[in-house]
SETIZA-964598 format. One record per residue (C-alpha): x negated, y, z; chain; residue number from 1. Coordinates in nm, 3 decimals. Layout:
<atoms>
{c1->X | c2->Y | c3->Z | chaine->A | num->NUM}
...
</atoms>
This chain:
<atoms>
{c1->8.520 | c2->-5.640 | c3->-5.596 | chaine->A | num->1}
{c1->8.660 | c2->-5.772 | c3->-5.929 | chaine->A | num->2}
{c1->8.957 | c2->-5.969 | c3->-5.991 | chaine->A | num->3}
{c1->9.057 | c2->-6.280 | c3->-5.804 | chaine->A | num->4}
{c1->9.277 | c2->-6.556 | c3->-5.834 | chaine->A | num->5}
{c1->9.630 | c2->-6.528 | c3->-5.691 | chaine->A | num->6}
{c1->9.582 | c2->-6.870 | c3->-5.471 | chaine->A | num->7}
{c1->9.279 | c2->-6.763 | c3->-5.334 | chaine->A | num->8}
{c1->9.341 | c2->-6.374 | c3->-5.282 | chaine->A | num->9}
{c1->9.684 | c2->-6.501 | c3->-5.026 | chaine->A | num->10}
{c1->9.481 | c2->-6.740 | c3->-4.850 | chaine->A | num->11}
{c1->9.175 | c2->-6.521 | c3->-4.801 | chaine->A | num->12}
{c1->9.406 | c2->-6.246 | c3->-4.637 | chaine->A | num->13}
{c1->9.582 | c2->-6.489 | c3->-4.441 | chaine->A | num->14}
{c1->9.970 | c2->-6.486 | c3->-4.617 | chaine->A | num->15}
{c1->9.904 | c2->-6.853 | c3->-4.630 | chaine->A | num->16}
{c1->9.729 | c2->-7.108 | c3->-4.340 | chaine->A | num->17}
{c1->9.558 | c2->-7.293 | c3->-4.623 | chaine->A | num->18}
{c1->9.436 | c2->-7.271 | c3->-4.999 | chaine->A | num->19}
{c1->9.632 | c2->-7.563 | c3->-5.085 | chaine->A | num->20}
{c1->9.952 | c2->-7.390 | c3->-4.944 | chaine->A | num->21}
{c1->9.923 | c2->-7.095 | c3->-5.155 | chaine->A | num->22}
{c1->9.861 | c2->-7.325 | c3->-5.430 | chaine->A | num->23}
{c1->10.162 | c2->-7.513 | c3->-5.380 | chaine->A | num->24}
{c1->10.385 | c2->-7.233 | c3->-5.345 | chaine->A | num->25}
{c1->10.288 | c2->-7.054 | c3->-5.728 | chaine->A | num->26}
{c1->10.362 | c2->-7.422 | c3->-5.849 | chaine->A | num->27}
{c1->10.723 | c2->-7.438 | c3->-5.652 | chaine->A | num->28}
{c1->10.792 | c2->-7.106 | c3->-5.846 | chaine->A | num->29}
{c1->10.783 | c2->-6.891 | c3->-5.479 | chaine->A | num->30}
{c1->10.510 | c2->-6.657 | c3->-5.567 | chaine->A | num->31}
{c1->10.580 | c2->-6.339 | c3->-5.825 | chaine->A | num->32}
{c1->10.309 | c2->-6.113 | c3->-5.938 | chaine->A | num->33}
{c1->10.512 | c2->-5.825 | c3->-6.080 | chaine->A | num->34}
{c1->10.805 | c2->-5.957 | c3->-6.093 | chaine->A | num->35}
{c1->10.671 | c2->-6.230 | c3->-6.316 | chaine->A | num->36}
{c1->10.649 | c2->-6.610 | c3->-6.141 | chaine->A | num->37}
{c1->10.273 | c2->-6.666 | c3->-6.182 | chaine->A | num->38}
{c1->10.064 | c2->-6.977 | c3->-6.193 | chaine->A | num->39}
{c1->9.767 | c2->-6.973 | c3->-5.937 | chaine->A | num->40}
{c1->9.515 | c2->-6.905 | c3->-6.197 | chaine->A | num->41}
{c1->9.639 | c2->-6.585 | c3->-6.244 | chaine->A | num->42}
{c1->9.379 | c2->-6.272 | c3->-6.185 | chaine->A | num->43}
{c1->9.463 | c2->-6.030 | c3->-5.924 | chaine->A | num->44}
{c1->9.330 | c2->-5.649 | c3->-5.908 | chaine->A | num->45}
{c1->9.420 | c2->-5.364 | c3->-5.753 | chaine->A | num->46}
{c1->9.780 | c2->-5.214 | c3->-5.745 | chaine->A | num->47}
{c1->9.941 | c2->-5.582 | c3->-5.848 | chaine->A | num->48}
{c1->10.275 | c2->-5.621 | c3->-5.649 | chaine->A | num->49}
{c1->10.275 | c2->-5.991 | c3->-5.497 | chaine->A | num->50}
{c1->10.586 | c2->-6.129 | c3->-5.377 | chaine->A | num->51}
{c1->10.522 | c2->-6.467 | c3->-5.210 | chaine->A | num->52}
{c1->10.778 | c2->-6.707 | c3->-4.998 | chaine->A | num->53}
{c1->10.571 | c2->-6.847 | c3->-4.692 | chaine->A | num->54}
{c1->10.641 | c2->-6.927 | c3->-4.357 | chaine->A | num->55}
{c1->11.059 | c2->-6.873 | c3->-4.424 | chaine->A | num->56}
{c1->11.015 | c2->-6.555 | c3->-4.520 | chaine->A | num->57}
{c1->10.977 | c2->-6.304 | c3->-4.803 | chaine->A | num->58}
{c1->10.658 | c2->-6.168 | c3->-4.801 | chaine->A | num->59}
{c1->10.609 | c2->-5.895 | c3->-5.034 | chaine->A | num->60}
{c1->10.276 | c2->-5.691 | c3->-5.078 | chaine->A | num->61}
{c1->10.050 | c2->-5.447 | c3->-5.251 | chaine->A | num->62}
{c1->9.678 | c2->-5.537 | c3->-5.368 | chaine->A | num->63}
{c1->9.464 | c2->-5.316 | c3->-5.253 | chaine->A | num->64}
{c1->9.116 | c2->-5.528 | c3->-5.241 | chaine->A | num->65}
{c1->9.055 | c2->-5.857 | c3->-5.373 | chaine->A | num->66}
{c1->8.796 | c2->-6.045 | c3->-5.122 | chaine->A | num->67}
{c1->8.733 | c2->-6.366 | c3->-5.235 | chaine->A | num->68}
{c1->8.615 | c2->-6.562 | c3->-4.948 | chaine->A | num->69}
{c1->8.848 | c2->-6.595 | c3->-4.609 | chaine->A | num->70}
{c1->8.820 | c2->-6.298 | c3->-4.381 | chaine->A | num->71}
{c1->8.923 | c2->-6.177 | c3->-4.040 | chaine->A | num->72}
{c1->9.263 | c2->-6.079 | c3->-3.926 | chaine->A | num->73}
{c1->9.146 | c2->-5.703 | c3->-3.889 | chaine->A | num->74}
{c1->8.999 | c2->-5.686 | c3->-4.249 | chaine->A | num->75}
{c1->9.259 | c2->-5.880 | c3->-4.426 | chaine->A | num->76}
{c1->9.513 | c2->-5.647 | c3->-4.265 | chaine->A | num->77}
{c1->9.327 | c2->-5.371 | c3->-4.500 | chaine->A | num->78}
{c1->9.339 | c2->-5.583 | c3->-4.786 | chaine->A | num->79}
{c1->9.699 | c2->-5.510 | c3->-4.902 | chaine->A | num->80}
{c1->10.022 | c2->-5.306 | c3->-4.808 | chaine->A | num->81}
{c1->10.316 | c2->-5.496 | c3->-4.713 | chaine->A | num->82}
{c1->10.602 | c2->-5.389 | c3->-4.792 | chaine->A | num->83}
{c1->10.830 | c2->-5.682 | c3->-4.674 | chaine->A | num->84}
{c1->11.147 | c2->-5.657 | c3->-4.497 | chaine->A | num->85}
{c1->11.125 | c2->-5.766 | c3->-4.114 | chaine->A | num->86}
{c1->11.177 | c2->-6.082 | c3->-3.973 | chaine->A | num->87}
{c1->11.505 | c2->-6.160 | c3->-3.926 | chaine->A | num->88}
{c1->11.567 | c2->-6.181 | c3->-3.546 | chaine->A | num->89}
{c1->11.543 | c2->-6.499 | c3->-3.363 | chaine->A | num->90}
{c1->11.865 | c2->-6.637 | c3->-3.277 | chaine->A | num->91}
{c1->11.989 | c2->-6.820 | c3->-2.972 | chaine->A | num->92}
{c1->11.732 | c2->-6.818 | c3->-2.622 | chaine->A | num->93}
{c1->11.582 | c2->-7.168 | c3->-2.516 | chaine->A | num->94}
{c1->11.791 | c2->-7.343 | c3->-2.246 | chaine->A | num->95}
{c1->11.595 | c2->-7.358 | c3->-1.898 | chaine->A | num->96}
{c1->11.467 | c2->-7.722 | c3->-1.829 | chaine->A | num->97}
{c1->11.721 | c2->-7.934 | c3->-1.636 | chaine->A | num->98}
{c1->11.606 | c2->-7.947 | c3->-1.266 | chaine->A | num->99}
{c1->11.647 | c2->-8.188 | c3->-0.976 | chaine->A | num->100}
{c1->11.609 | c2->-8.157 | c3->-0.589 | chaine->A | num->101}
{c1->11.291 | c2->-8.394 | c3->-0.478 | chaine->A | num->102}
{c1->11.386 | c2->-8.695 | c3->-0.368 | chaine->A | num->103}
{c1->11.717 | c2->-8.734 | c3->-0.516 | chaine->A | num->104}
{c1->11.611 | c2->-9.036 | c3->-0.773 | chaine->A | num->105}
{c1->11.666 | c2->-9.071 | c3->-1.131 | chaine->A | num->106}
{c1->11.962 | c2->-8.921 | c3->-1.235 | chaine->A | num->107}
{c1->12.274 | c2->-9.147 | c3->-1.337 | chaine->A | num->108}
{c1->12.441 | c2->-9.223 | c3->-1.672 | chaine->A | num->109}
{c1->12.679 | c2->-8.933 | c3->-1.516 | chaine->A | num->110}
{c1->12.452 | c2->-8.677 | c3->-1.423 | chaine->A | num->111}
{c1->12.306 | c2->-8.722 | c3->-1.749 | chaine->A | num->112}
{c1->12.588 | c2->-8.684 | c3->-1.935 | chaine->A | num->113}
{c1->12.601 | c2->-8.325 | c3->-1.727 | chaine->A | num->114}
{c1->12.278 | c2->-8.223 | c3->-1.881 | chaine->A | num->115}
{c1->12.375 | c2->-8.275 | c3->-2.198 | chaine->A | num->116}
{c1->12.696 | c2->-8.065 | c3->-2.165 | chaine->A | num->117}
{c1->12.529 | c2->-7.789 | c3->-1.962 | chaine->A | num->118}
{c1->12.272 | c2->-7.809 | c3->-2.309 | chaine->A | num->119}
{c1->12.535 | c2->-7.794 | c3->-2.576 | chaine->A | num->120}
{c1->12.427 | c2->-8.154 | c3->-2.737 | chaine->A | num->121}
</atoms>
């Protein structure tokens, strides 16, 4: 496989959801290739360092193959080695839906008011 463009090489091994997302983001200035911000058209090969903002988070990677065309999740996986720091943890756990006994009607301008102060709004 020969050299590839950096917009396509991210979207074909899935750093980016679509083509014109990784394009976008080496316009914004988020994408590095070797520590140089690159332009899409740039030519990947083998042993390039990418570093690439998407999703929230630093992604940074190692070329190993350049596929041009989209592949699957197993292949693309094989494509590079990532080197990027992990995600930072998630923070805060999802309240539990406010419930009501059956039967008891809507709930008032008071019991409302409840919710909202048993959901920190």
């Amino acid at each position: 496989m020969g050299a590839v463009r950096v917009d396509v090489w991210m979207w074909s091994v899935r750093l980016f959801r679509t083509r014109t997302a990784a394009t976008t983001a080496c316009t914004n200035g988020s994408v590095r290739v070797n520590d140089v911000v690159t332009k899409a058209s740039r030519k990947l090969q083998p042993g390039d360092r990418v570093a690439a903002k998407a999703g929230g988070r630093v992604r940074i990677v190692e070329v190993v193959e350049t596929p041009s065309k989209r592949v699957g999740a197993s292949v693309a996986a094989e494509a590079y080695n990532d080197f990027s720091p992990p995600p930072e943890p998630r923070r805060g756990v999802a309240a539990a839906p406010a419930t009501r006994d059956p039967g008891t009607g809507r709930p008032t301008k008071r019991d409302r008011r409840q919710i909202d102060k048993l959901h920190g709004r």
